[in-house]
Every structure is written in structure tokens, then in C-alpha cells.
C-alpha positions in Angstrom: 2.4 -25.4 19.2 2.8 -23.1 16.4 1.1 -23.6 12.6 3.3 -24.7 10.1 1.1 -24.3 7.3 2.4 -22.3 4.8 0.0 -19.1 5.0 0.2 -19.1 8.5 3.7 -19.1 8.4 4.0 -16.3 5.7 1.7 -14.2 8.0 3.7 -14.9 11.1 7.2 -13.9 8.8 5.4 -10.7 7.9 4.1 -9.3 11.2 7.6 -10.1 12.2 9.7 -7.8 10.1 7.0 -5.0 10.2 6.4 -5.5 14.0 3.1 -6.4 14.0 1.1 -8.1 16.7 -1.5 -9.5 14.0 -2.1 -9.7 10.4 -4.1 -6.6 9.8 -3.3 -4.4 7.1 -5.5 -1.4 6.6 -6.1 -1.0 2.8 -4.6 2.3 1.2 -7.4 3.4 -0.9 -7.3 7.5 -1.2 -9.9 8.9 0.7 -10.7 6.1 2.8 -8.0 6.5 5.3 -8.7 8.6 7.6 -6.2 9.4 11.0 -8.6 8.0 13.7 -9.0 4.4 11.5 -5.4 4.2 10.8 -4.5 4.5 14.4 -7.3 2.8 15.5 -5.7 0.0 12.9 -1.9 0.6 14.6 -2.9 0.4 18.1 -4.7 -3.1 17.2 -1.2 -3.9 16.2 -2.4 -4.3 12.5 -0.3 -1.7 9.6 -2.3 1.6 8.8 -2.1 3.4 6.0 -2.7 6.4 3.6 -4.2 6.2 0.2 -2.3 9.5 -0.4 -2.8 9.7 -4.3 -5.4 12.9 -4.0 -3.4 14.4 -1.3 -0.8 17.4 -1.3 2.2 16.9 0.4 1.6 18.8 3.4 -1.5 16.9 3.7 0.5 13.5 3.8 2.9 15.4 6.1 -0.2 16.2 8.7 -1.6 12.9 8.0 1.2 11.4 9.3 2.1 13.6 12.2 -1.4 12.7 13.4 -0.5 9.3 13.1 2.5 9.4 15.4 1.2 10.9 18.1 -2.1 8.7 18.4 -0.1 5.5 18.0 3.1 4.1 17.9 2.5 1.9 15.4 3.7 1.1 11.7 1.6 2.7 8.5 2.2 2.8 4.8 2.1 5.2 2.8 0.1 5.0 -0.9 1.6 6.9 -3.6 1.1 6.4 -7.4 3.5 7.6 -9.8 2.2 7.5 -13.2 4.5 5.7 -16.0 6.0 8.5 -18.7 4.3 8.2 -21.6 5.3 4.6 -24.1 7.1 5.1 -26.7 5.5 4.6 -30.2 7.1 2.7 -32.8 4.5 3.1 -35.9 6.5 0.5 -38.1 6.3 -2.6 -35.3 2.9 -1.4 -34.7 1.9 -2.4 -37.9 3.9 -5.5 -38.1 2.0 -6.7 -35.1 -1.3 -5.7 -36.3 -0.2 -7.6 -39.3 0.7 -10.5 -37.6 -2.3 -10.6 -35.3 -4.5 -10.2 -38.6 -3.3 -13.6 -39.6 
């Protein structure tokens, strides 16, 4: 009989709409994710991935080409795109300082 408890059902849900056989997810951290791990992670039925924030494209583009053929499995792919710049706004900044100087 199936587990109704609420993190094994949000587990099951999850492996479900990625088509996973378990609830393995490889962590994307750059560097760490190396081809053989991530398919070794797919073909376990888990999702592989690529930390691909130190990469070039072509890299990520290899990566996963590697990836494809030694599995058939899902991966994810880790990119970080830096926020633009805030915005400054010199006459709230001081109202706040004053405010938080109270």
C-alpha cells in the first residue's frame, strides 16, 4: 500500500513529472559534476546535473552530449545569472538610516 505521508507523497509527485525511478537528485555545484557521476546518477534513475557556472558554452554543450549518450536519463542544468546592478536612491538611503538610527 502506498505512503500517504506528506513527504513521501511530494517525492513520489516529483519523480513522476521528471521521470524518475527514485528521489535522487545530484547536486549542481560547478566543478563537482563530472559526466561519469551524472550518468552514473541518471542510470540509477535519480536527476544529474551540471554546476555549469565556471563553464563555457561549448563546455556545457560537450557536457551534455556526454550525458546523452551514456544515459538516457534526465539532468539539470546550473546556470547563474547575476542580478544588474540596484539602483541607488541616496535620499531614501538616508531616510532609512535615519529611521533605523531611532
Amino acid at each position: 500500500m502506498p505512503s500517504t505521508h506528506p513527504t513521501i507523497k511530494r517525492a513520489s509527485n516529483y519523480c513522476e513529472r521528471y521521470g524518475l525511478r527514485v528521489p535522487i537528485l545530484l547536486a549542481p555545484m560547478a566543478g563537482a559534476c563530472p559526466p561519469p557521476l551524472s550518468i552514473a546518477v541518471a542510470n540509477a534513475g535519480g536527476l544529474s546535473a551540471c554546476g555549469a557556472l565556471q563553464m563555457q558554452p561549448r563546455s556545457i554543450l560537450d557536457w551534455a552530449a556526454e550525458v546523452r549518450e551514456g544515459s538516457n536519463g534526465a539532468f539539470q542544468i546550473n546556470l547563474w545569472v547575476p542580478d544588474p546592478p540596484p539602483r541607488r536612491d541616496p535620499v531614501h538611503e538616508e531616510a532609512i538610516r535615519h529611521f533605523l538610527a531611532q
